[in-house]
MDAnalysis code that builds the backbone (N, CA, C; Angstrom):
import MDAnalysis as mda
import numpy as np

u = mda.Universe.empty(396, n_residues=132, atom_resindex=np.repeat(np.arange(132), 3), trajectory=True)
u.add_TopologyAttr("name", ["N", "CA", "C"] * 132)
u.add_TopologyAttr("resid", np.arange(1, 133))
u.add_TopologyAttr("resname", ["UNK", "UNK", "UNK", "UNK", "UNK", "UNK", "UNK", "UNK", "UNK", "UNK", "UNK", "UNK", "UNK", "UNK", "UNK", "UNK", "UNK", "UNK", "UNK", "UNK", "UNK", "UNK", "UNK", "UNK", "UNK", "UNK", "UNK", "UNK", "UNK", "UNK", "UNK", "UNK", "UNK", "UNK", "UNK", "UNK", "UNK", "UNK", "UNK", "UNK", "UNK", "UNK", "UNK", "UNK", "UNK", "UNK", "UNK", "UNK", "UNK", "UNK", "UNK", "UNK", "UNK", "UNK", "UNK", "UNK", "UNK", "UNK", "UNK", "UNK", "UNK", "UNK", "UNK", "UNK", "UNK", "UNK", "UNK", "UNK", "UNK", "UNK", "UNK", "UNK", "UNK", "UNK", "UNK", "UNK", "UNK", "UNK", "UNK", "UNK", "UNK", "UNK", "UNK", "UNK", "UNK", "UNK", "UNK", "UNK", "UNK", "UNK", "UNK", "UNK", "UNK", "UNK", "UNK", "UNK", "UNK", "UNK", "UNK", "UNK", "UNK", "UNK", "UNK", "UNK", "UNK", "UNK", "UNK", "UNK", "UNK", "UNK", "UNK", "UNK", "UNK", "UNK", "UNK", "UNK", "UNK", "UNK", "UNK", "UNK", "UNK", "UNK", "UNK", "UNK", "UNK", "UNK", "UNK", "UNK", "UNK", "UNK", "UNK", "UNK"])
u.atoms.positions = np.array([
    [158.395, 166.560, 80.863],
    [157.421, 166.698, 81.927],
    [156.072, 166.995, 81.285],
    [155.203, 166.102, 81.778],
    [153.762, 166.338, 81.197],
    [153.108, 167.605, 81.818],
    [152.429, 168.427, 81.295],
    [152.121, 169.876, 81.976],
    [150.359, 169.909, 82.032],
    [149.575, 168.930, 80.741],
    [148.742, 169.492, 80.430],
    [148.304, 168.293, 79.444],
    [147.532, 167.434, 79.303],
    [146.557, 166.623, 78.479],
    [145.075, 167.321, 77.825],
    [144.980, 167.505, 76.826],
    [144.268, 168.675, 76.238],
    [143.168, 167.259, 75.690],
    [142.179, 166.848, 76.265],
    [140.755, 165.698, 75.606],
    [140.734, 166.368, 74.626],
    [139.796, 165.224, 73.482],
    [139.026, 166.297, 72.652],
    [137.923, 167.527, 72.188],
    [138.595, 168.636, 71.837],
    [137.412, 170.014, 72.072],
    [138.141, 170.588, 72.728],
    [139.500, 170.584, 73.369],
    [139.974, 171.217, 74.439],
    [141.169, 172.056, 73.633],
    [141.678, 172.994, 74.393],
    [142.457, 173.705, 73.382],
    [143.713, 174.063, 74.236],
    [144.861, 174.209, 74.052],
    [146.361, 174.227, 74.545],
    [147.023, 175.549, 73.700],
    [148.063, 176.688, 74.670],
    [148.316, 177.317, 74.179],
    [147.899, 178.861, 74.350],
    [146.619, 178.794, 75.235],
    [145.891, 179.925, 75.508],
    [147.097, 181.241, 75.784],
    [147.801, 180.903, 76.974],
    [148.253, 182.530, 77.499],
    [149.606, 183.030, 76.084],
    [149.741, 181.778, 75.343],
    [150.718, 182.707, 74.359],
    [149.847, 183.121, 73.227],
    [148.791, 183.016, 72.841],
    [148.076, 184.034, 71.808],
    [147.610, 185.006, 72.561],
    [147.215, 184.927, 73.734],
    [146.897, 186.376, 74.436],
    [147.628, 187.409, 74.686],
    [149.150, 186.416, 74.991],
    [150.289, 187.607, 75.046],
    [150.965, 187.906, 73.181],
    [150.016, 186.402, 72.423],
    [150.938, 186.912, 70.857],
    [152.584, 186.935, 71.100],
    [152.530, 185.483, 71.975],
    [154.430, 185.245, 72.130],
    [154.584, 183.327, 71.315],
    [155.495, 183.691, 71.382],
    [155.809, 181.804, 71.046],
    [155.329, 181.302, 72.277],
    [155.264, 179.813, 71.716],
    [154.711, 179.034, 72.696],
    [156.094, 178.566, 73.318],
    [155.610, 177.927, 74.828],
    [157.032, 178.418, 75.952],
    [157.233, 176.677, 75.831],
    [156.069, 175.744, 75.645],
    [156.444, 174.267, 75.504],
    [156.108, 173.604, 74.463],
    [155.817, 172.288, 73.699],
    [155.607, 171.670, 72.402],
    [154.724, 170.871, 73.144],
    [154.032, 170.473, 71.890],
    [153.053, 169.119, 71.986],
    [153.007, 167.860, 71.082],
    [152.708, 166.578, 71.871],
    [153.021, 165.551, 70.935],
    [151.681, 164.832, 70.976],
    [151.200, 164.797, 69.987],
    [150.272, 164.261, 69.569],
    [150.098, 162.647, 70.157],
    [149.096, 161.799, 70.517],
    [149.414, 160.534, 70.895],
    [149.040, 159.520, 69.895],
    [147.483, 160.165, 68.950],
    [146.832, 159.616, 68.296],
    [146.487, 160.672, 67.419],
    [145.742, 160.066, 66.181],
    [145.463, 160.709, 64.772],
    [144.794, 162.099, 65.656],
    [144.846, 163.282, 65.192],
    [144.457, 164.545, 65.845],
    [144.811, 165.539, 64.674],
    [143.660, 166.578, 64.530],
    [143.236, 167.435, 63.838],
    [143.783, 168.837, 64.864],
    [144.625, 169.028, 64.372],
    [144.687, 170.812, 65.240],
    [144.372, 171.896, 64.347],
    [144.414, 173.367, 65.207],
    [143.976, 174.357, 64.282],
    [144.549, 175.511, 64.839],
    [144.945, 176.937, 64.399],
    [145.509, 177.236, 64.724],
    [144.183, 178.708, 64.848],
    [143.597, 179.094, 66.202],
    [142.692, 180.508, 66.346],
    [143.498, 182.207, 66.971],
    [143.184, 182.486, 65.837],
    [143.768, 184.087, 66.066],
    [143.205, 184.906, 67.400],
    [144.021, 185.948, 67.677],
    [143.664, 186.731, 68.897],
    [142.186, 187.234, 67.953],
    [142.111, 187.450, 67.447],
    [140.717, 188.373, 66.283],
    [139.454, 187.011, 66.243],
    [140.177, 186.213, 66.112],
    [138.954, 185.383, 65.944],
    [138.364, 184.989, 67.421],
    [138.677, 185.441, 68.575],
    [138.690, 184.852, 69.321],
    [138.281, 186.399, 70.141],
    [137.826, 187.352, 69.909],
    [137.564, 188.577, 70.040],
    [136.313, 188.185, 69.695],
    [135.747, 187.765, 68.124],
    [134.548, 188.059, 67.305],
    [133.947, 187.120, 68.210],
    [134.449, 186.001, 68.439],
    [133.901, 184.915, 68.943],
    [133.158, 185.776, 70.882],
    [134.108, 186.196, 71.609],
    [133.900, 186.624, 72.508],
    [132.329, 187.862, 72.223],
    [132.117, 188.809, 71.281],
    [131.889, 189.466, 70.855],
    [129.955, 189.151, 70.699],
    [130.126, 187.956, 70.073],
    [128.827, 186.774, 70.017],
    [128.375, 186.206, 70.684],
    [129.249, 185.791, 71.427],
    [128.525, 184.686, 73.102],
    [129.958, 185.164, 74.055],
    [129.139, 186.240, 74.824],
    [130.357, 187.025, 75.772],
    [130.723, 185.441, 76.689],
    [129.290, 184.515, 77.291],
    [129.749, 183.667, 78.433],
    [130.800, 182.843, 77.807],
    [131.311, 182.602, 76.443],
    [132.054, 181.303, 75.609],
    [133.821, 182.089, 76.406],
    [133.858, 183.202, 77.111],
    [135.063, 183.737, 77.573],
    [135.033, 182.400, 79.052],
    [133.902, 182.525, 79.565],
    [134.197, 181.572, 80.890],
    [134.656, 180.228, 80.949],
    [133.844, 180.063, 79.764],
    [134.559, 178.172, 79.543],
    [136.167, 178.363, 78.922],
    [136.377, 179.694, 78.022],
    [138.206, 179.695, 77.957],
    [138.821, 179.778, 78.875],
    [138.557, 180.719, 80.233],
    [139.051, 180.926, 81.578],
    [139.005, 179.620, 82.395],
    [138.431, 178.620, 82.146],
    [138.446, 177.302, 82.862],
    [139.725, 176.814, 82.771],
    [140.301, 176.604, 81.012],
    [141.408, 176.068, 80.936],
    [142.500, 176.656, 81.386],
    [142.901, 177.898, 80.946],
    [144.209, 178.178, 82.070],
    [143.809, 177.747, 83.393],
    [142.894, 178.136, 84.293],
    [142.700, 177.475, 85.452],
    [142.524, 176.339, 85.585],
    [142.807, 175.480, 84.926],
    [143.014, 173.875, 85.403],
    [144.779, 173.907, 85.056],
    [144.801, 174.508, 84.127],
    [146.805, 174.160, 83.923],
    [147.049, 174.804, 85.141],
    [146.906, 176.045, 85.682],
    [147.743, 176.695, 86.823],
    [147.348, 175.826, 88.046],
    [146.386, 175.295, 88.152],
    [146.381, 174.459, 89.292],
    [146.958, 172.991, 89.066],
    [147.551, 173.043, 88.173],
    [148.117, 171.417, 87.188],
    [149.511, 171.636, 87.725],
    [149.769, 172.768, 87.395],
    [151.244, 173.667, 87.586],
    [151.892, 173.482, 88.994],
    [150.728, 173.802, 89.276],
    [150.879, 174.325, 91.275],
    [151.024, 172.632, 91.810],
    [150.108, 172.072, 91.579],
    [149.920, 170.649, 91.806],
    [151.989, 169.517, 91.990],
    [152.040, 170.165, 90.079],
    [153.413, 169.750, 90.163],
    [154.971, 170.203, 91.161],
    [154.656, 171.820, 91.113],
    [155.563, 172.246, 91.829],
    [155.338, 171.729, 93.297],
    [154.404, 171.421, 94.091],
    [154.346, 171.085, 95.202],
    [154.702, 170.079, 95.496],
    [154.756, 168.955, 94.189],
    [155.308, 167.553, 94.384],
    [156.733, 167.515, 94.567],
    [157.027, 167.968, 93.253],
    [158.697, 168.541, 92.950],
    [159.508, 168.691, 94.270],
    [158.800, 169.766, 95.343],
    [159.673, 170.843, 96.085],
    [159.050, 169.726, 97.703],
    [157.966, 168.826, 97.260],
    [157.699, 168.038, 98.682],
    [159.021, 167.085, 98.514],
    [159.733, 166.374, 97.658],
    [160.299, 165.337, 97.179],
    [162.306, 166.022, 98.614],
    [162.784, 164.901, 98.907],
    [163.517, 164.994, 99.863],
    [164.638, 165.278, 98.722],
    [165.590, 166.158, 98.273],
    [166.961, 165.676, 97.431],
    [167.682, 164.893, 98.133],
    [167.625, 164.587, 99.594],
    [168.872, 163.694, 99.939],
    [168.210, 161.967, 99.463],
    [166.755, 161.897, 99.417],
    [166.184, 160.716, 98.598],
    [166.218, 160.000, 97.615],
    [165.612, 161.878, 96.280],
    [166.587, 161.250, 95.035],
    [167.746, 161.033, 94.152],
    [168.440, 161.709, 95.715],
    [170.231, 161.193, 95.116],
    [170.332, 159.516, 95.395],
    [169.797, 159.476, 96.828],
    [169.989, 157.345, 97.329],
    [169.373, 157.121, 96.710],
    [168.161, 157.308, 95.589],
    [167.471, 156.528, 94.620],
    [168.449, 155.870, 93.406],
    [169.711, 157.102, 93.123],
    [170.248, 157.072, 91.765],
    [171.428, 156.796, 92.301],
    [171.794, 156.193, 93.472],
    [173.513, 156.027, 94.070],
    [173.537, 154.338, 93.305],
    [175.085, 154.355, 93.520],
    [175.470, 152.953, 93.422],
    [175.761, 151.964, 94.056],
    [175.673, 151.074, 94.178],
    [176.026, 150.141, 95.290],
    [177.816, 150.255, 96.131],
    [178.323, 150.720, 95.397],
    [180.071, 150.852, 96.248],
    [179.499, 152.177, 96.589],
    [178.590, 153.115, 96.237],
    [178.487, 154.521, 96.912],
    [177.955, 154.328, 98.166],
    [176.834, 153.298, 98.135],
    [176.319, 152.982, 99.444],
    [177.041, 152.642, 100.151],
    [177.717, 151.410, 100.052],
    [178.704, 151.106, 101.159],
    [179.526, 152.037, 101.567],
    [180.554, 152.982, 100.731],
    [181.122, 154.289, 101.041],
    [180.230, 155.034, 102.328],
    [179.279, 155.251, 102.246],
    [178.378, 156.118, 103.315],
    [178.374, 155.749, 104.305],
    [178.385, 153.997, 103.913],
    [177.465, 153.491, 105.248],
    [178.987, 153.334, 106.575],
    [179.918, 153.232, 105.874],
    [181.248, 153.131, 106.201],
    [181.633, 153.906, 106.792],
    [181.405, 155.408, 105.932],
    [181.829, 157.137, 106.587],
    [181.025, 157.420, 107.714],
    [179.442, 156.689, 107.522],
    [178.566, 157.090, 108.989],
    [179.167, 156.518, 109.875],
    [179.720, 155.225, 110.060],
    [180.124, 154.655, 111.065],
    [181.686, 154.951, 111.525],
    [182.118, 155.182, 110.652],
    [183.625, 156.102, 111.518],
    [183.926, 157.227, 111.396],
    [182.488, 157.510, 111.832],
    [182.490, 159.365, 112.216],
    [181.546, 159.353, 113.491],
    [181.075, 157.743, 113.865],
    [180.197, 157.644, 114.948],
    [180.822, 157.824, 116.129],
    [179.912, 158.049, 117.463],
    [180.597, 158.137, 118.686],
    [180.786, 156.531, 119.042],
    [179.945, 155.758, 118.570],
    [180.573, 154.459, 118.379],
    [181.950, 154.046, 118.057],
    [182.280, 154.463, 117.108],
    [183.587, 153.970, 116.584],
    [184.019, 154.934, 117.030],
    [184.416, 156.069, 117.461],
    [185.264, 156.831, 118.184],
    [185.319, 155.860, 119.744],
    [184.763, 155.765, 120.201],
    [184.571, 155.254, 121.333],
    [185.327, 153.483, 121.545],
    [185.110, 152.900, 120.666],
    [185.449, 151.743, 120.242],
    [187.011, 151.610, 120.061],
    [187.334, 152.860, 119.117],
    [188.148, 152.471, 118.603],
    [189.521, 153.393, 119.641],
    [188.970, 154.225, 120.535],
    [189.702, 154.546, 121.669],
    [190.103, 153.237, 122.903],
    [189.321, 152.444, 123.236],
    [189.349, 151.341, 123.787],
    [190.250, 150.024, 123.217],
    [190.111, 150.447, 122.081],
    [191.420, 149.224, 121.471],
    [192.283, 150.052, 121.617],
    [192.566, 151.179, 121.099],
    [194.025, 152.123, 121.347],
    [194.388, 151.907, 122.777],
    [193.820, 151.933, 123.926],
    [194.224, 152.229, 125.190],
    [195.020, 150.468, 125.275],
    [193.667, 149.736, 125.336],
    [194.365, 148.365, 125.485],
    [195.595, 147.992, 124.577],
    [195.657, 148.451, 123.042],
    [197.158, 147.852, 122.819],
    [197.968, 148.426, 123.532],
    [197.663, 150.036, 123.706],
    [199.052, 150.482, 124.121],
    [199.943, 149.846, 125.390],
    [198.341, 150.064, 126.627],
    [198.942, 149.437, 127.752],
    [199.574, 147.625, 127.749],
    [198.838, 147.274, 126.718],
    [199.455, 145.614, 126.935],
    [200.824, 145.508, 126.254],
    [200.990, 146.931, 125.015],
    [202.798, 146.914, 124.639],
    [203.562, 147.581, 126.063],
    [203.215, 148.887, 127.509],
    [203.441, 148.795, 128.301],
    [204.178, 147.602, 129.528],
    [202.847, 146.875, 129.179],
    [203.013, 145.578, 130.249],
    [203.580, 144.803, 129.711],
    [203.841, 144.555, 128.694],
    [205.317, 143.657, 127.864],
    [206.547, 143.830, 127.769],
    [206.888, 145.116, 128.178],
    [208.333, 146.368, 127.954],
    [209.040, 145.980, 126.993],
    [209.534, 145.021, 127.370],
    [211.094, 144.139, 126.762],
    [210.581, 143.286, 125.529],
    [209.389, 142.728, 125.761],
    [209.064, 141.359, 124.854],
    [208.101, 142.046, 123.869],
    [207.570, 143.358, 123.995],
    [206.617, 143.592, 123.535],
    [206.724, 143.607, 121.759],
    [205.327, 143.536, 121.023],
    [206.419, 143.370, 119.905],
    [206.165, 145.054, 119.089],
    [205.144, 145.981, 119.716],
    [205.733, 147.096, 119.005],
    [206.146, 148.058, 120.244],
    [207.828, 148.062, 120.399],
    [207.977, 148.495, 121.045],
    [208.158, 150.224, 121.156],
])
């Protein structure tokens, strides 16, 4: 799952040097790319020198958490009874379409009306009938 496309100048990784934890996902490079790796300290001194250079870091988590939010809303809009019939098989389909219909009041109904008529026409046959 894509979480996060980092352009160039942009930096990935923020809330685990702040918390100083491993990072919780990996990154794959697409094209030739130079990374670097900035310490909680360097990134203090830096704050320290140009306090506003904190607002443009606060941008990026706030575009991932709304990246985040974005995804989960898709995720949890998505029907599961959808993307199971997306990934069914064709004898599964027919199976369904089969079980909907003789569990219908249709085929209950239907299939009470042939019951009545054989029975009564093996009735009205007595002797000749052939299931007697």
């Amino acid at each position: 799952m894509v979480i996060d496309e980092p352009s160039h100048g942009e930096f990935f990784g923020f809330a685990s040097m702040l918390e100083e934890t491993a990072h919780q996902s990996g990154a794959i490079a697409l094209e030739e790319t130079a990374c670097i790796e900035v310490d909680r300290r360097d990134i203090a001194v830096l704050l320290q020198r140009k306090p506003m250079a904190g607002m443009d870091m606060l941008a990026v988590p706030g575009r991932q958490f709304h990246s985040s939010q974005k995804l989960m809303r898709v995720r949890a809009a998505r029907n599961p009874n959808e993307v199971i019939e997306e990934n069914e098989a064709f004898r599964e389909r027919v199976a369904d379409h089969v079980a909907s219909f003789g569990g219908s009041w249709t085929f209950i109904g239907s299939f009470a009306v042939v019951l009545i008529a054989y029975a009564s026409l093996n009735v009205g046959l007595s002797a000749r009938a052939w299931d007697a």
